[in-house]
Every structure is written in C-alpha cells, then in structure tokens.
C-alpha positions as a printed Julia matrix, in Angstrom:
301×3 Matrix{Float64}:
  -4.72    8.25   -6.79
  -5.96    8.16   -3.03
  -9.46    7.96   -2.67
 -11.86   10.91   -1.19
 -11.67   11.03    2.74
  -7.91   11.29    2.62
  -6.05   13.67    4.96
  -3.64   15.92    2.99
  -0.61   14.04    3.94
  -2.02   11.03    3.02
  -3.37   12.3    -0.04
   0.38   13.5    -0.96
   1.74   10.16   -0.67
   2.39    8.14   -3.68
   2.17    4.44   -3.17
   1.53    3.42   -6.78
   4.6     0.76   -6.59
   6.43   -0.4    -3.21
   8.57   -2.52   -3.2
  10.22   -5.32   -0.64
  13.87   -5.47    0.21
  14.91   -7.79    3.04
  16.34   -5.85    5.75
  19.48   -7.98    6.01
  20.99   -7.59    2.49
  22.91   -4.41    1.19
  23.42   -5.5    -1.8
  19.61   -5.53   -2.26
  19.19   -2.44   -0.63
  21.51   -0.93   -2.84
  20.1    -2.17   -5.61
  16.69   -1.33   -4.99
  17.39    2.33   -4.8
  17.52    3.09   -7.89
  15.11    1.19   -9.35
  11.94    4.27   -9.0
  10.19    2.56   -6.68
   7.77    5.02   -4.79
   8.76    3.39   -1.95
  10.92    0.71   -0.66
   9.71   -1.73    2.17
  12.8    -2.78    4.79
  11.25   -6.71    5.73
  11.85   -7.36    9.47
   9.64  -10.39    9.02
   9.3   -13.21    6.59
  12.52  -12.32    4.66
  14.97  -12.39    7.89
  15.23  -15.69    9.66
  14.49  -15.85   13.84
  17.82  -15.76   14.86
  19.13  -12.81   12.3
  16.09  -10.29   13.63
  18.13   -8.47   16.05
  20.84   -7.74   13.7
  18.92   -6.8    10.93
  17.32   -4.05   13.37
  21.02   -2.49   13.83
  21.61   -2.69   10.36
  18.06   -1.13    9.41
  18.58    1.57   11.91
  21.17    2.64   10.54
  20.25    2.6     6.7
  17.18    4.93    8.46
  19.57    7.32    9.14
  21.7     7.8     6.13
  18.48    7.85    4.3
  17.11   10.53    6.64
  17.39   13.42    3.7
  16.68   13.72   -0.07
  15.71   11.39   -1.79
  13.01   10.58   -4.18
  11.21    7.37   -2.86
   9.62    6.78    1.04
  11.13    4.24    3.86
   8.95    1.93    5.17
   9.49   -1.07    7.42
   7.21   -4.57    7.85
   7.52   -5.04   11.42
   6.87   -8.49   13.04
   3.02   -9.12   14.12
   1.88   -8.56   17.33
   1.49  -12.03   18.01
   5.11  -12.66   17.66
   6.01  -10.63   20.69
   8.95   -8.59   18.87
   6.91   -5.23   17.57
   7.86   -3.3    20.02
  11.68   -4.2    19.6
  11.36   -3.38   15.75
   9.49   -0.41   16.43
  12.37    0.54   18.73
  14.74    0.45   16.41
  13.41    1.65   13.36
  10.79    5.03   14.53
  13.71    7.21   13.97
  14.07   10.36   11.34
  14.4     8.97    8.24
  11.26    6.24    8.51
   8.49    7.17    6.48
   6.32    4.43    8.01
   5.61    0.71    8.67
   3.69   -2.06    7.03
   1.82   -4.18    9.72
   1.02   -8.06    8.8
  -1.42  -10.04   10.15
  -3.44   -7.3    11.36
  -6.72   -8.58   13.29
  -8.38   -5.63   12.4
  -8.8    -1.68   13.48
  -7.86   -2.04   17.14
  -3.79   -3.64   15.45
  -3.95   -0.2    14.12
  -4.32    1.51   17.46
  -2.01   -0.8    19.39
   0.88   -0.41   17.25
   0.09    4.01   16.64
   0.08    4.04   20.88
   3.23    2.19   20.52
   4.91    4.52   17.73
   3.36    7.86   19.8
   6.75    8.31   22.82
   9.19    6.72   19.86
   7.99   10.0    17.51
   8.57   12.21   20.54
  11.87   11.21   22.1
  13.06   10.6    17.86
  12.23   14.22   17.61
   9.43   13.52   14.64
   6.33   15.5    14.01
   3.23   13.84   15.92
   1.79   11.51   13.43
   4.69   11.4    10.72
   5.01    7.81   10.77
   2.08    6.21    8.82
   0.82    2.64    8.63
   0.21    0.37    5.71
  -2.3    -2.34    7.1
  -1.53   -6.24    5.33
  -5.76   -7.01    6.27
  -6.07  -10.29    5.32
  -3.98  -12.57    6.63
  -5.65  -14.5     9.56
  -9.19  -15.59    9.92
 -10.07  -13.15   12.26
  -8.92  -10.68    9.6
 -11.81  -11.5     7.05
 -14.73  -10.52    9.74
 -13.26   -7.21   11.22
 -12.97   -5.23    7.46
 -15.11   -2.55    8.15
 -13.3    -1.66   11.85
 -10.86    0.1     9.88
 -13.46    3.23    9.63
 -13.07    5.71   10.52
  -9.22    5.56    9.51
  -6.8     5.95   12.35
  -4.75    9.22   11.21
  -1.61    7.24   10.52
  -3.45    4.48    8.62
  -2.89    5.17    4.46
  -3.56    2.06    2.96
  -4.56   -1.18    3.2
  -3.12   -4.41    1.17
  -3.98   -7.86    1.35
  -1.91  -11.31    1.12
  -2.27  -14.68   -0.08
   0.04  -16.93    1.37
  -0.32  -16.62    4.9
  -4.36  -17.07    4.74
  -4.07  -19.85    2.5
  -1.98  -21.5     5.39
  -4.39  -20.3     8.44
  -7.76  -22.17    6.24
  -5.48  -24.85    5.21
  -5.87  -24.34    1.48
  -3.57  -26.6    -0.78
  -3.66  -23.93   -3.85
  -4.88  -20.64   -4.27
  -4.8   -20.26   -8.16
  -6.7   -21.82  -10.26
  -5.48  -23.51  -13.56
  -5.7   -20.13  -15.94
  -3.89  -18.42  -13.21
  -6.94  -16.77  -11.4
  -7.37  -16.69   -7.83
  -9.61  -19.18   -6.46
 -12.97  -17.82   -4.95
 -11.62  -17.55   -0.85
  -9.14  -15.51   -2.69
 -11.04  -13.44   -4.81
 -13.68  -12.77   -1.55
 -10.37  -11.68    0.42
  -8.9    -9.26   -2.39
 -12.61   -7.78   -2.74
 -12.88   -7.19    0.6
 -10.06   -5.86    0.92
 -10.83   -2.73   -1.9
 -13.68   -2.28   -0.54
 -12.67   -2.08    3.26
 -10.2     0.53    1.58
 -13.12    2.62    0.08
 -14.98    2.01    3.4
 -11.94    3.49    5.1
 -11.1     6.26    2.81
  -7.27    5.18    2.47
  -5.69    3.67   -0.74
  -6.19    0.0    -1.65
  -2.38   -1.63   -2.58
  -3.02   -5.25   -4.72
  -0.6    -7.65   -3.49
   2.36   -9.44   -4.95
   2.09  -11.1    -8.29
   4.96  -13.99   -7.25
   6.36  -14.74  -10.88
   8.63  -11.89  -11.56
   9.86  -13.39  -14.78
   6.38  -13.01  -16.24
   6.46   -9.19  -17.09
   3.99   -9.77  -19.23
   1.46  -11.57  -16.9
   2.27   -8.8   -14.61
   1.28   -5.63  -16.36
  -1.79   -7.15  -17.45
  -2.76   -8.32  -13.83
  -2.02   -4.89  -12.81
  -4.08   -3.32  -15.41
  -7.3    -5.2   -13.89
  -6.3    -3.92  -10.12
  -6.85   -0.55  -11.73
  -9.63   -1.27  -13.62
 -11.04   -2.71  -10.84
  -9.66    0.33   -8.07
  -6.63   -0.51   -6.78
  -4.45    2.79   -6.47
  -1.32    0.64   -6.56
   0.73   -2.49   -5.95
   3.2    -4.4    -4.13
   6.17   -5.88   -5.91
   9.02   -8.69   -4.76
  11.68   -8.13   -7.31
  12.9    -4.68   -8.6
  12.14   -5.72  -12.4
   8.52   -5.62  -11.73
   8.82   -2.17  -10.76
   8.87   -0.07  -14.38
   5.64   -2.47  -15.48
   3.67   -2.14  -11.95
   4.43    2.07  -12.6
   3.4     1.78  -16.55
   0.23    0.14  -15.95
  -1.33    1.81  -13.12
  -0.63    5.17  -14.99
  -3.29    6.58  -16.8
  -3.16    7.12  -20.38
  -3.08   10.31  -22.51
  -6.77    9.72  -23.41
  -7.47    9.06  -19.93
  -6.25   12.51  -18.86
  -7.6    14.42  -21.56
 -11.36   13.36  -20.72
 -10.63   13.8   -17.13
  -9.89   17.46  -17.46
 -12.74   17.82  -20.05
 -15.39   16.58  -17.35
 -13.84   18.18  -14.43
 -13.98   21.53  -16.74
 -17.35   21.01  -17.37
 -18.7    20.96  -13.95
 -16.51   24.03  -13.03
 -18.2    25.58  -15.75
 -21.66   24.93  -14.62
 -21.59   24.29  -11.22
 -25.65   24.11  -10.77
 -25.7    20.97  -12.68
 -25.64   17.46  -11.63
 -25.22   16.06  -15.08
 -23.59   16.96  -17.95
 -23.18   15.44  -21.72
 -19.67   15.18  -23.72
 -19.79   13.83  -26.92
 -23.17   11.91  -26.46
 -22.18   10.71  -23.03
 -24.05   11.58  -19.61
 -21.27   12.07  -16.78
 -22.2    12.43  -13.38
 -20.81   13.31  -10.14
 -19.5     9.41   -9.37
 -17.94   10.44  -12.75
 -16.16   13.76  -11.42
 -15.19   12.09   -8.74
 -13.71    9.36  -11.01
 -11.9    12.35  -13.14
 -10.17   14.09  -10.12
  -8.75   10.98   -8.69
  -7.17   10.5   -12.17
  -5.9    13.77  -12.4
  -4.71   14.07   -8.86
  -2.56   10.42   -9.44
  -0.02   12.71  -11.81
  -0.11   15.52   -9.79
C-alpha cells in the first residue's frame, strides 16, 4: 500500500512483512524461505559478531547469487553504519545480481541516503545491474541526530522506498532504562520517534515499515499491535522470527468489507468526475477518502 509520490518501481514493491535472517546461518536462511515473507533481510550487523563479518560477506555473496532468479520474495541486506567504517566492504560484496536492496541503520538523515546510493552507483555498473535497481530501506531513528533531520528525507532519493524506525539502539544513545511502559505501550520518547517516523514517511512519499514487536511467542499481542500500525498508516512491518510472519501478513491485509467500499468510492468518483464530494449510504467521502480507497485497493494488486 505505498503512499502517493511513489515511483512505479517503488510502488510495485511489496514490503508488507520483511523479515531478518542473520547472514551467518543456513539453517535460518533455509528456513526462512519458505515462510512468505515479502522479503527476507540478510543482517551484516547486529546479528553477526565483529570478528565473523568478513565471512558472513562470502557466504552472503554467494546466497545472492543462487537467489539471483525466480523466486517469490525480495533480497535485502542491513549493511553496517557508516560510522563503523565497513559499508563499503558490505556493499562490495553484496551489490551483485540477485540483491534487491539494503536496509541502512543508524541513518543521520537524507545526506546517509546519498552517501551510501554514490557508493552503490560503480558496484550497479561493473555488477551489470540496471542504474538504480538496488533500493534502500532507511532504519531513521536510531541516533540523536536522527530525531532532528526527519524531514531531509524529501524529496526521496530514487532508491529510497521506505523508512522504519528502531527502539533499542535510541534507547541506548538517550540512556533510557525501559522503553515500554507497564501495559506494554511505548513510553512517550518512543511514541514521538515512531510518529515521526510515519510521518517523515508521508513527508517523503515512501512506505512507513513499524518495527519489530520482540516477543515472538505472543502471536496474539502481535496481530493486534499490527492492526494499530495500520490503523494508524503503517504500510507494513518488520519481523525477527519467521512465526510472526503469517500474523504480520493477516493483519495488515484489508478485509472483504474494506475492499468492497473501496471500489464503491473509487467507482463513484469515476462516475462523476466534476465532483469533489460524494454520499454512500449517508456518508460524505472526499478526495482524502479516494485517496484512502486506492491505496487499499492498490495493496492487493
């Protein structure tokens, strides 16, 4: 369900559930695969330890290329930050056919976005790869810095499709000692930083990813929490354990109902395209409203 401002390619890609997979276990890989992820993320960074990196990067580039044909869900790779001095060798290893894109943590803001697309531009070429193929998932939240540079994501680079946020790592940068409160909520730093983040999205006009919800024996818990990213505009989440995959998919999916008065209002203005306003069933819908109905439509295709 990407939002308007979208180019076509973006607009075409389907990021409703992604999922992590450290780059350093096949078994996981393997696993993951077949779980109907939209798309799996390879984790260069917080799931492999310092001194594994450089052999998770053989390993990875090679899963790239065996994956580099059909197949019904998109390769992405979390890099290492910039500040960590290793992009470039991930980037290095992984811009290849077969990568769909990368996610990017601790971004600072727009100008991350540039650096690393400047940095992805000869790979692409001397790969072979269509200018521009590999996109980037932004993690926007995740340093201090982060939280004042929102809007510089507008206008969207061309490879920039969504952007998430994350918990952990700020909460650990402001020195926070929780960041949920007893009924499970976030607290309010948390809350501001998740808002933000939809709206930078919006701002931006790529899709807005929720991030992880950590217990994945709570299916329960889960759906519901996804249900309110929706409701609140989220196009889609990230997930840590395949088994959260089938509930992230079922709740972000619109219902039958849903659909049915989507194609009634979108009918309705085609019908009478002079109008600004029109009334179904004692309701006034609007063009925020049409707006509303196409993106629902246009998130099953």
């Amino acid at each position: 369900m990407p939002p308007p401002g979208a180019d076509d390619e973006s607009a075409g890609m389907r990021l409703t559930s992604l999922l992590f997979v450290p780059a350093d276990s096949e078994k996981k890989f393997e696993k993951a695969k077949g779980v109907s992820a939209d798309g799996l993320i390879l984790d260069l960074e917080d799931s492999v330890a310092p001194p594994n990196k450089a052999a998770a990067r053989q390993t990875l580039s090679s899963w790239i290329d065996a994956a580099n044909g059909k197949r019904d869900w998109t390769f992405w790779v979390r890099v290492n930050p910039l500040d960590t001095g290793i992009t470039a060798d991930d980037l290095k290893a992984v811009v290849r056919p077969g990568l769909d894109g990368i996610v990017l943590p601790k971004s600072n803001g727009g100008q991350d976005v540039e650096t690393v697309a400047a940095m992805i531009n000869p790979l692409e070429a001397t790969a072979g790869m269509p200018n521009g193929h590999v996109k980037i998932i932004v993690v926007a939240t995740e340093t201090a810095a982060a939280m004042f540079n929102l809007g510089s994501y507008a206008p969207a680079h061309p490879r920039l499709v969504a952007l998430t946020w994350g918990a952990e790592d700020l909460g650990a940068v402001i020195g926070a000692t929780a960041n949920k409160e007893a009924d499970g909520s976030w607290t309010q730093p948390y809350q501001l930083a998740r808002s933000l983040c939809l709206f930078a999205a919006a701002n931006a006009g790529v899709q807005a990813l929720d991030t992880l919800y950590a217990d994945f024996r709570d299916p329960d818990g889960l759906e519901a929490s996804c249900q309110v990213s929706r409701r609140d505009g989220f196009t889609g989440r990230l997930a840590i354990h395949p088994e959260q995959v089938a509930g992230i998919r079922r709740a972000f999916a619109p219902s039958e109902a849903d659909l049915a008065l989507a194609r009634r209002i979108v009918t309705a203005f085609d019908e009478n395209p002079g109008l600004g306003t029109i009334g179904l069933d004692g309701k006034m819908y609007d063009i925020p409203h049409l707006k509303q109905a196409r993106r629902t439509l246009a998130s099953v295709g």
